[in-house]
C-alpha positions as a LaTeX table, in Angstrom:
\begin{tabular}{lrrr}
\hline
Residue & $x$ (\AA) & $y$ (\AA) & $z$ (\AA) \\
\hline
Unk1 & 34.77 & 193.58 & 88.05 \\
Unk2 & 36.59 & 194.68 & 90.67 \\
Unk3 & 36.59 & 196.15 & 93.96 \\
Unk4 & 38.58 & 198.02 & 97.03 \\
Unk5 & 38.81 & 196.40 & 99.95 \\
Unk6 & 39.43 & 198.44 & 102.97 \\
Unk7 & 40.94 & 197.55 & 106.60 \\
Unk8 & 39.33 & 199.42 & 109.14 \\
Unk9 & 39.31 & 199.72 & 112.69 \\
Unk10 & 35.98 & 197.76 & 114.31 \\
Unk11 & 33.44 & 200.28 & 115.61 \\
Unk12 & 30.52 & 199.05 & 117.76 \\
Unk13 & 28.11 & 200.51 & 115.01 \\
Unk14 & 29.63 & 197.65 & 112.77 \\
Unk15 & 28.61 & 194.91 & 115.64 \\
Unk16 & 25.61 & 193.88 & 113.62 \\
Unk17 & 27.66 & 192.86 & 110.40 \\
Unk18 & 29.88 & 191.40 & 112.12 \\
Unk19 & 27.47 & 189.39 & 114.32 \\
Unk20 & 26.01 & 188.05 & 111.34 \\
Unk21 & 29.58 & 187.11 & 109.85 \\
Unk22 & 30.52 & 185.24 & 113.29 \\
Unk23 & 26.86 & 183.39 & 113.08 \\
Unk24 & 27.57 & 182.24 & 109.38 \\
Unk25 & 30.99 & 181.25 & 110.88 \\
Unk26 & 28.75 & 179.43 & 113.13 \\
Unk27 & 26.32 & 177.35 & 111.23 \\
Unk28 & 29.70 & 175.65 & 109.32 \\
Unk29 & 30.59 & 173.90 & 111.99 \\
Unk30 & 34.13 & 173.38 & 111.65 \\
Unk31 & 35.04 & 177.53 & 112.81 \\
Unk32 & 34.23 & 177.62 & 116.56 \\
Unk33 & 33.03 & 175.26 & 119.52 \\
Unk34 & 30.16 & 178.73 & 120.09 \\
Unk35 & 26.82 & 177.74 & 119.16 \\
Unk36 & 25.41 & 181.08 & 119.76 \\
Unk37 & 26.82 & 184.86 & 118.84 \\
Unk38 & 27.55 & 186.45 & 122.27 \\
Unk39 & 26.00 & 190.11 & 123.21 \\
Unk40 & 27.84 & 193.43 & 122.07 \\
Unk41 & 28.98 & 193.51 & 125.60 \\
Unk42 & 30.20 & 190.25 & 125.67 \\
Unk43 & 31.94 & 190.54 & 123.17 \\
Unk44 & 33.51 & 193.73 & 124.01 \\
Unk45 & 34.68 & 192.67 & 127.39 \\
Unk46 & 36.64 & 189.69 & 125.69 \\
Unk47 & 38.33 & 191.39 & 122.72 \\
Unk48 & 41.28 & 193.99 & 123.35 \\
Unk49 & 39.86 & 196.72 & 121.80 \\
Unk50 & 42.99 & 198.26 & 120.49 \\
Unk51 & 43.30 & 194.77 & 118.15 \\
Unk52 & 39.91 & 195.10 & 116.61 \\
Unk53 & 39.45 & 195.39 & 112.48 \\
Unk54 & 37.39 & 195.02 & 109.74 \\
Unk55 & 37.28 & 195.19 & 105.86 \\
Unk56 & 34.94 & 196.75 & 104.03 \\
Unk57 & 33.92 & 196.78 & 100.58 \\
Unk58 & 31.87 & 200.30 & 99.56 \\
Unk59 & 31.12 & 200.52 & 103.47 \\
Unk60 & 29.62 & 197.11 & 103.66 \\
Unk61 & 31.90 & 194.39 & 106.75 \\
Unk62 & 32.79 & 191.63 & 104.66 \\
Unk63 & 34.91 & 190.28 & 106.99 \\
Unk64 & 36.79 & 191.02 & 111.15 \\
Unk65 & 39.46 & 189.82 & 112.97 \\
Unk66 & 40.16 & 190.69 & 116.47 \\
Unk67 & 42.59 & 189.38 & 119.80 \\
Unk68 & 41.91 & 188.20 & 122.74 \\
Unk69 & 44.16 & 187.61 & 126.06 \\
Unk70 & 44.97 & 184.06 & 126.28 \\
Unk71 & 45.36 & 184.61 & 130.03 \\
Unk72 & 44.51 & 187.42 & 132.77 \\
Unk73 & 48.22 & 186.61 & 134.33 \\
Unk74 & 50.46 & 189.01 & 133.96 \\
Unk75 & 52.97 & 186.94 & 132.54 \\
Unk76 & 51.00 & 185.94 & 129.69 \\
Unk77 & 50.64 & 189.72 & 128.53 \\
Unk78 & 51.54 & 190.17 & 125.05 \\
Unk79 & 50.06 & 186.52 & 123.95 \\
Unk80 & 46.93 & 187.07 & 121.99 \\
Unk81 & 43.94 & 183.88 & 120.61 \\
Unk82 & 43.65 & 185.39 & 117.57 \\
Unk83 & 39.90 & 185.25 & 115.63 \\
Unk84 & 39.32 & 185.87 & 111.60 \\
Unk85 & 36.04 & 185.25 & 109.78 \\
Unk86 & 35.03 & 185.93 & 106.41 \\
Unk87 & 31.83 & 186.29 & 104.78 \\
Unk88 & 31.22 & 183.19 & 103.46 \\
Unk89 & 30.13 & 185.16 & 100.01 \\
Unk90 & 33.06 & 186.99 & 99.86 \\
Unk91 & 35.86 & 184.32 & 100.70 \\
Unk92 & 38.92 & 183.17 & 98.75 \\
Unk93 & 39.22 & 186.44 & 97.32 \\
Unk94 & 42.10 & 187.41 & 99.81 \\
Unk95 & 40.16 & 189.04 & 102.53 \\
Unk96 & 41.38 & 186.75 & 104.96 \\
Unk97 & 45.05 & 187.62 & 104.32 \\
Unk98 & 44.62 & 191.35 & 104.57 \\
Unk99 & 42.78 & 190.76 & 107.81 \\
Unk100 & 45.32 & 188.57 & 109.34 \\
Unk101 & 48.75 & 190.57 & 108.06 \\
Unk102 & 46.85 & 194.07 & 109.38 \\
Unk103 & 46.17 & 192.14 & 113.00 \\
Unk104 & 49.60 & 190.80 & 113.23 \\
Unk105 & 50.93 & 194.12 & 112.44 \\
Unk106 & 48.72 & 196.05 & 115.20 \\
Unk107 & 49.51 & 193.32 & 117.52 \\
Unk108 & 53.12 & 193.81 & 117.21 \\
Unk109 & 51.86 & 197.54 & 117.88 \\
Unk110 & 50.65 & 196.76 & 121.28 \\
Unk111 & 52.96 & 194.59 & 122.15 \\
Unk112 & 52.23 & 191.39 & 121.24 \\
Unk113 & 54.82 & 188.78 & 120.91 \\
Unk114 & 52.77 & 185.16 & 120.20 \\
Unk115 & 49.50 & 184.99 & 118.40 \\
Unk116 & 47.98 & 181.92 & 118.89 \\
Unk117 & 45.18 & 180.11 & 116.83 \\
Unk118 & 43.21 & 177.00 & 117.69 \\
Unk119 & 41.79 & 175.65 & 114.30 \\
Unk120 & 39.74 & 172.36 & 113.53 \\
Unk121 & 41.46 & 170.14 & 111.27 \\
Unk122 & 38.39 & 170.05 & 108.39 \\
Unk123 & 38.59 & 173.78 & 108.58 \\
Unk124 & 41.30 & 173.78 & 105.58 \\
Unk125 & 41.13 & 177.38 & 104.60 \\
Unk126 & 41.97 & 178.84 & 107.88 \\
Unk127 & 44.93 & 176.54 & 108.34 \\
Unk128 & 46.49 & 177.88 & 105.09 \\
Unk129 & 45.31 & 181.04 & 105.50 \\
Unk130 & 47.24 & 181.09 & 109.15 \\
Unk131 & 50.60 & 179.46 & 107.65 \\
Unk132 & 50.56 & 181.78 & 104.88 \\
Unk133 & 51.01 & 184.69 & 107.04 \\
Unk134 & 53.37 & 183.22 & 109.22 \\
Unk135 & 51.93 & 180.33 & 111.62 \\
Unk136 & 53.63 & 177.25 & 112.75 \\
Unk137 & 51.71 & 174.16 & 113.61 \\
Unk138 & 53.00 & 173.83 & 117.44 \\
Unk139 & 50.20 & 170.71 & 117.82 \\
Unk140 & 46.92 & 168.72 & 117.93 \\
Unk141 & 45.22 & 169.35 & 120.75 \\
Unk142 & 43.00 & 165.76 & 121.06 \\
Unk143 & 39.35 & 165.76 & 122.05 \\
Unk144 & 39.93 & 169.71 & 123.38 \\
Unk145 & 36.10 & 169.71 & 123.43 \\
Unk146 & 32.19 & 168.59 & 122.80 \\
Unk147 & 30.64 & 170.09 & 120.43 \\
Unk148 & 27.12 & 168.53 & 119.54 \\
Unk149 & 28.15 & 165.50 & 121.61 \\
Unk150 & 31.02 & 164.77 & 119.50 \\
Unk151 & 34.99 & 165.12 & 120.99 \\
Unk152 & 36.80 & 167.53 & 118.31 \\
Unk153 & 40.42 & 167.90 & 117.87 \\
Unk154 & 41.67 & 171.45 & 117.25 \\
Unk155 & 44.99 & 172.12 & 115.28 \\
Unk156 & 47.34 & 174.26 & 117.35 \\
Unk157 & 49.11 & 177.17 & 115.45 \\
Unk158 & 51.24 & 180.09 & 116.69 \\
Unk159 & 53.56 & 183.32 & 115.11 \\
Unk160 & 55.84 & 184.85 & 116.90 \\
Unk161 & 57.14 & 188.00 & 116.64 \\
Unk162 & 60.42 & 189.33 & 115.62 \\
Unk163 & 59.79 & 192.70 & 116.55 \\
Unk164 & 58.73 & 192.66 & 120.22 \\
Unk165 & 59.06 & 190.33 & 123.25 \\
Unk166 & 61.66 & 187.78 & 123.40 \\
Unk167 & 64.78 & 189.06 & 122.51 \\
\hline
\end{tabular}
């Protein structure tokens, strides 16, 4: 059986089906030191909108990736912390890939140079997904936080571009 996947741009109609990817995301335990979803607005104010997308399967999210500024200092412009969940009933079925290759592509759009990624070393699938399209491992950030009173390591990745920045 098979089926189209579509990458869309993120609307804030879709914020509900994403939410409820993000909270899946969540509950694992090994995607992000959040405990909690944030608000629409939240959200919004974090994510540069222009770097926003989704993929769809007949109109349903299965899946959203999106940027945010690693920094408000100028010099830091162009260096995104880069975020890609997939529904945990859809994944392995290359959603993740198409998500990541689409962001990297409308980052180098607007100008970004160096995606950055902070994964947790259990989290297996989104370091290969990330080296697969193009991330080094740049480093293990030790006890980088608490989560449930228990110091985590994250792994470190980055891409730079060809395209844009450094020359």
């Amino acid at each position: 059986m098979g089926f189209k996947i579509v990458i869309d741009k993120m609307y804030t109609e879709d914020w509900d089906e994403v939410r409820g990817i993000y909270l899946d995301g969540i509950a694992t335990g090994n995607a992000t030191f959040q405990k909690e979803a944030p608000t629409w607005e939240q959200w919004d104010n974090a994510h540069v909108p222009e770097c926003r997308l989704v993929a769809r399967i007949a109109g349903q999210v299965v899946g959203w990736a999106a940027l945010s500024p690693v920094s408000s200092r100028c010099v830091y412009s162009g260096v995104g912390e880069v975020s890609v969940y997939v529904s945990q009933w859809r994944s392995g079925k290359g959603i993740g890939s198409l998500l990541l290759n689409s962001l990297i592509k409308i980052s180098e759009q607007n100008d970004f140079w160096t995606l950055q990624s902070g994964v947790f070393p259990e989290n297996k699938g989104s370091l290969q997904l990330h080296k697969k399209c193009g991330f080094r491992e740049v480093g293990r950030r030790e006890r980088i936080g608490k989560m449930d009173g228990k110091w985590r390591d994250t792994i470190l990745l980055e891409r730079r571009s060809n395209k844009v920045g450094v020359k």
